[in-house]
Backbone as CSV, one residue per row, in Angstrom:
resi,resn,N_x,N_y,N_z,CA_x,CA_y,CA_z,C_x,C_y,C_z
1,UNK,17.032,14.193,-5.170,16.532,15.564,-5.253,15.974,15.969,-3.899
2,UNK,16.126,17.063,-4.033,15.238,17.764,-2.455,14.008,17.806,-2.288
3,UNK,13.162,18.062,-3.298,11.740,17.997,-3.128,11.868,19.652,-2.846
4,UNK,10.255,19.405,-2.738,9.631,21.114,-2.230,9.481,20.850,-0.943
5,UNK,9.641,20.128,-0.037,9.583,19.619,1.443,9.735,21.219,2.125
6,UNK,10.721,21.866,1.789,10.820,23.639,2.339,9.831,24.367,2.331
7,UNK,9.059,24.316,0.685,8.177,25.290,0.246,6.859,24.804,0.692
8,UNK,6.851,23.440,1.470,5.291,22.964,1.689,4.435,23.674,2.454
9,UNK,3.467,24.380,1.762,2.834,25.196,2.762,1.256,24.500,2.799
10,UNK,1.501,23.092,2.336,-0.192,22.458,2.681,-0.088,21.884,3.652
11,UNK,-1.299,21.958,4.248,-1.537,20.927,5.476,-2.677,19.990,5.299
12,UNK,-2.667,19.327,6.570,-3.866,18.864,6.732,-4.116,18.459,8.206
13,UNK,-5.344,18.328,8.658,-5.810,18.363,9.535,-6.524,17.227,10.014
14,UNK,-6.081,16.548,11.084,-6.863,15.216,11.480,-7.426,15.474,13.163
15,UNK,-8.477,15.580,13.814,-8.621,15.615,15.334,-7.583,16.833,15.731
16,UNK,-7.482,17.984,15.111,-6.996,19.201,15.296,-5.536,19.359,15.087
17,UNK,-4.913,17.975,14.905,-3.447,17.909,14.719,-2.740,17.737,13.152
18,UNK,-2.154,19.008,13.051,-1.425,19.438,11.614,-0.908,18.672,11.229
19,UNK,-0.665,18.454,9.947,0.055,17.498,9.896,0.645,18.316,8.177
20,UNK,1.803,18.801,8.223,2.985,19.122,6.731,2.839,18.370,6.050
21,UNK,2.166,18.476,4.503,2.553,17.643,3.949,3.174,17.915,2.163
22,UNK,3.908,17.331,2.127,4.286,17.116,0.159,3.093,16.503,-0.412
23,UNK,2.585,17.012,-1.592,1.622,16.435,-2.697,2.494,15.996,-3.529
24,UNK,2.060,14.353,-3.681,2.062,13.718,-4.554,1.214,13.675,-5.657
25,UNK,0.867,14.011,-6.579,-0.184,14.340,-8.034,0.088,13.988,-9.297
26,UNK,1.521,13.444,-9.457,1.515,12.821,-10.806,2.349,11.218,-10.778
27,UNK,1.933,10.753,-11.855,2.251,8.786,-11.470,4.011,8.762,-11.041
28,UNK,4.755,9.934,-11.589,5.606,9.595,-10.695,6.348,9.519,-9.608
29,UNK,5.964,10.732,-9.209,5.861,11.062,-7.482,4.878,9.897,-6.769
30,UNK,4.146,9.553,-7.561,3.277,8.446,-6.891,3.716,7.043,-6.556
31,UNK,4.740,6.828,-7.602,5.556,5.188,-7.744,6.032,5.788,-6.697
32,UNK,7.368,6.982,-6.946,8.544,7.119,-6.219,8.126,7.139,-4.518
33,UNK,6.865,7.640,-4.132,6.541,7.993,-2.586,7.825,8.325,-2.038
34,UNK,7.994,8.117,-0.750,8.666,8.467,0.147,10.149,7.464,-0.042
35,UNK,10.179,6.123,-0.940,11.258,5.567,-1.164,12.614,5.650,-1.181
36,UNK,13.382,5.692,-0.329,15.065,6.248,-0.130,14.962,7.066,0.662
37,UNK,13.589,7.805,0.837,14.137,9.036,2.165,15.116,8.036,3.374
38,UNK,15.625,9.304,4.205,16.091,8.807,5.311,15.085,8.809,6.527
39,UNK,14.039,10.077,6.205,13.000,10.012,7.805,12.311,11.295,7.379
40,UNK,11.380,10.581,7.794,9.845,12.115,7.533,10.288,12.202,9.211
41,UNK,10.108,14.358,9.462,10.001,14.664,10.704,8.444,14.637,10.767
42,UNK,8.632,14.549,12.318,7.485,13.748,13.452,5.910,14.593,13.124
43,UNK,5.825,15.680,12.163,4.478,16.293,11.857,4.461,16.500,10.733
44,UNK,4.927,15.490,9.880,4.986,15.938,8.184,4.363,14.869,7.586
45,UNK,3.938,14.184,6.379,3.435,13.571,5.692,3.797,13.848,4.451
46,UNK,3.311,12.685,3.485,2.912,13.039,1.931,1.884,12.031,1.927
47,UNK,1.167,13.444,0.566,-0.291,13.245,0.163,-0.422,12.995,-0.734
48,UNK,-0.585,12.075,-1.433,-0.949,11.351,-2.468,-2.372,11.468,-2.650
49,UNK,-2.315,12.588,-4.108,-3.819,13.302,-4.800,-4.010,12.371,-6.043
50,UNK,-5.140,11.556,-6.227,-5.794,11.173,-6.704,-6.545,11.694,-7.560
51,UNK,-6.487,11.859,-9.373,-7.847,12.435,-10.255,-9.074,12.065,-9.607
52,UNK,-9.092,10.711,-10.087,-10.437,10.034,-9.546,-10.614,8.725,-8.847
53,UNK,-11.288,9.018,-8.384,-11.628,7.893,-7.017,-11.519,6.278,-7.640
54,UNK,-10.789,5.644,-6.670,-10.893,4.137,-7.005,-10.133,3.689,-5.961
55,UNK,-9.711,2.005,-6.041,-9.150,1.257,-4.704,-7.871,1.506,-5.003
56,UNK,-7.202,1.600,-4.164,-5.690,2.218,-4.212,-4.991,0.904,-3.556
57,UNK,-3.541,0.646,-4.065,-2.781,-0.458,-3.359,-1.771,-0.156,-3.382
58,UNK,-1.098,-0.243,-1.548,0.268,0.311,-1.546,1.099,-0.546,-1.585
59,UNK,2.177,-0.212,-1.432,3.973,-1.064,-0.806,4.502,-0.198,-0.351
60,UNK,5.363,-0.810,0.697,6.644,-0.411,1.397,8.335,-0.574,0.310
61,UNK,7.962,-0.259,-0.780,9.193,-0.498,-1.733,10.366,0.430,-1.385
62,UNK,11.551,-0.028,-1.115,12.761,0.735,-0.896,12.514,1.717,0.075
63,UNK,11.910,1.352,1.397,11.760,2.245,2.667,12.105,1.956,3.197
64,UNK,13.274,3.279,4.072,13.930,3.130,4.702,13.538,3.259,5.994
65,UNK,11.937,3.192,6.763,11.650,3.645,7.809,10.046,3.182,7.563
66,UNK,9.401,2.713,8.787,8.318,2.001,8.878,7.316,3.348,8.300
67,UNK,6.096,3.119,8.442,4.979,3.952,7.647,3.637,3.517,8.329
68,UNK,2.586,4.725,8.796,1.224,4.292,8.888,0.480,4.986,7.621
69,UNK,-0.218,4.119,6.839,-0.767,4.743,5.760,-2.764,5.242,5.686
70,UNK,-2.691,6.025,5.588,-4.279,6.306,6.004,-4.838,7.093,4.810
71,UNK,-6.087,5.921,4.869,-6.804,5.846,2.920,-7.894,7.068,3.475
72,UNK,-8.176,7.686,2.893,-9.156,8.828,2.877,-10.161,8.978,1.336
73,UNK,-11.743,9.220,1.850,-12.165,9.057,0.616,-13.054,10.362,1.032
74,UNK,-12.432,11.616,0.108,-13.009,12.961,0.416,-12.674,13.309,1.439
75,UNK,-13.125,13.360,2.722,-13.015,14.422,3.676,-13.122,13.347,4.891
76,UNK,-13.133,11.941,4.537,-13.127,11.050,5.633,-12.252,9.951,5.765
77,UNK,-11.740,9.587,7.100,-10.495,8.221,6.987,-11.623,7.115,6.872
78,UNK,-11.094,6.208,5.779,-11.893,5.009,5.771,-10.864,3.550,6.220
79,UNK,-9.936,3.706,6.469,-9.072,2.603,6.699,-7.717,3.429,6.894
80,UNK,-6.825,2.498,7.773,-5.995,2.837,8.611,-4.643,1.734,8.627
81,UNK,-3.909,1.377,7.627,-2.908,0.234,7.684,-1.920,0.799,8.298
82,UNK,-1.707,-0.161,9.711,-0.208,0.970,11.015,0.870,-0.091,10.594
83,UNK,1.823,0.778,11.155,3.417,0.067,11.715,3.645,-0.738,10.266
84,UNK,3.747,-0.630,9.053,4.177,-1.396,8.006,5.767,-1.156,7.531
85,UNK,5.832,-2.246,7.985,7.375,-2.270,7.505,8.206,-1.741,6.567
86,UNK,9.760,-1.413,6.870,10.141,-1.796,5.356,10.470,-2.509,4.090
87,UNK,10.670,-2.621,3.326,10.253,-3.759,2.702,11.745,-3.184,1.172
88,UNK,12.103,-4.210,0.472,13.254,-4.019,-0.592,12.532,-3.832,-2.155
89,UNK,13.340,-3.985,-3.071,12.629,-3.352,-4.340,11.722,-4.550,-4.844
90,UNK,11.555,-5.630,-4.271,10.849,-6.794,-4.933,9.092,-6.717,-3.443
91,UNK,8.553,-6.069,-2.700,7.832,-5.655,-1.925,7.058,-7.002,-2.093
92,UNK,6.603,-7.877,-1.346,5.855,-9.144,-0.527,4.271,-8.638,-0.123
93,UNK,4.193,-7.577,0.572,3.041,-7.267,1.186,2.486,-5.974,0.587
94,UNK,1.246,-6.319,0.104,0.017,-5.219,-0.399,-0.922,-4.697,0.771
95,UNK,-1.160,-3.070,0.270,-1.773,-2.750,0.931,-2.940,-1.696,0.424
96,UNK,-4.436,-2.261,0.413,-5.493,-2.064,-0.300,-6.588,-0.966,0.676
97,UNK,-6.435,-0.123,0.117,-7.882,1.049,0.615,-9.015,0.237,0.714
98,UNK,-9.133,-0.881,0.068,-10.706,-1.841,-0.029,-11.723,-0.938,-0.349
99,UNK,-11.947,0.008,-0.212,-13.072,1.097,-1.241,-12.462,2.171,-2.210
100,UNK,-12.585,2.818,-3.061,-12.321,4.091,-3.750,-12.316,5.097,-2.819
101,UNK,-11.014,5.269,-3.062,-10.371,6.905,-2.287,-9.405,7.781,-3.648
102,UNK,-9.991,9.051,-2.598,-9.026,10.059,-3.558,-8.070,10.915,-3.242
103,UNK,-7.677,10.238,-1.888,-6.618,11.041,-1.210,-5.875,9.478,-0.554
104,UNK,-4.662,9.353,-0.009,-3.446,8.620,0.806,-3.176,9.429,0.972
105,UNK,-2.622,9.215,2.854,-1.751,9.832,3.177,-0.746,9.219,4.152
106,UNK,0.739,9.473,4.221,1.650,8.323,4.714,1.818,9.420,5.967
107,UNK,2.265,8.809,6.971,2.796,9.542,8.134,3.745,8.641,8.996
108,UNK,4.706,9.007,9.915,5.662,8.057,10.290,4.706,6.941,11.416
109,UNK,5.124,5.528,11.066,4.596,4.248,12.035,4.333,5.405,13.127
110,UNK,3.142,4.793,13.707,3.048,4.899,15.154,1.696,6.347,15.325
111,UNK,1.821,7.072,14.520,1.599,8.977,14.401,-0.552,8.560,14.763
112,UNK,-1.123,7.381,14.023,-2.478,7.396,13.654,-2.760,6.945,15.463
113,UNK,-1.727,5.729,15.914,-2.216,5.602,17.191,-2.095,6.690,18.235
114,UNK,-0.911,7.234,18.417,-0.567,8.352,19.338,-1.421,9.935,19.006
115,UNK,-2.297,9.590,17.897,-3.139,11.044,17.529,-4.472,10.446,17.531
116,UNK,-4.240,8.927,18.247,-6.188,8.644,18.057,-6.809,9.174,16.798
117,UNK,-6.157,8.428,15.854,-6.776,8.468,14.430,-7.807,7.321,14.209
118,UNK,-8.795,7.067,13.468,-9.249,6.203,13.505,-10.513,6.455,12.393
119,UNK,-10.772,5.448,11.398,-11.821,5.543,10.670,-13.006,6.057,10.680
120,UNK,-13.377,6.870,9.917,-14.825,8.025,10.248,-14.135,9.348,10.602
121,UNK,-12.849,9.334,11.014,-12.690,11.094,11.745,-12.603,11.406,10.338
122,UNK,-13.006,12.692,10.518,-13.243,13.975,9.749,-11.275,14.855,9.382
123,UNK,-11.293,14.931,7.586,-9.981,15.613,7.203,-10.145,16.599,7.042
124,UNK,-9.986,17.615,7.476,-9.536,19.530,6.471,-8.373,18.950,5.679
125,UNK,-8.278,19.563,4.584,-7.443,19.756,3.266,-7.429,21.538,3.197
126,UNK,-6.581,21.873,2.767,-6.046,23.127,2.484,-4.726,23.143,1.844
127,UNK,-5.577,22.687,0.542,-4.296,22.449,-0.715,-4.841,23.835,-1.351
């Protein structure tokens, strides 16, 4: 399927740099993530919305393209997992927020270092 990737008119905001993103909000957009795409362009993301706060654990399942994943709890980055591989439908390596968050957000490998992202900066949301 195509997604609403066209119609995305949310952003978000890290150290002044936009970042497009798809909401993720129900468990199955949430399994499915970004899995089979061919390539997020270089200022886009998906956001994975959370009801309520708790420890979140990812995988690289059926990705076709590395991932930096950045755990957010409210309006702040609390952890920062870079450059994670791809990984096949049986996924080896977990990847844990270690506190309750209510936002993930994936962006292509590399995006958190080259934007000096880093735990404590401050998110705008404008969902």
């Amino acid at each position: 399927s195509t997604g609403n990737a066209a119609e995305a008119a949310e952003t978000v905001t890290i150290n002044s740099q936009e970042i497009k993103v798809e909401i993720a909000d129900t468990q199955e957009l949430q399994y499915q993530g970004l899995s089979f795409r061919k390539n997020l362009c270089a200022d886009c993301g998906m956001l994975f919305k959370f009801s309520e706060k708790s420890e979140k654990t990812f995988v690289m399942r059926d990705m076709n393209f590395p991932l930096d994943i950045i755990f957010i709890d409210d309006d702040k980055v609390v952890k920062i997992e870079k450059n994670l591989k791809p990984e096949g439908e049986n996924p080896k390596n977990f990847y844990s927020s270690g506190t309750p968050v209510d936002y993930v957000l994936e962006v292509n490998a590399g995006y958190a270092d080259s934007h000096n992202i880093k735990a404590g900066d401050k998110i705008e949301l404008s969902l």
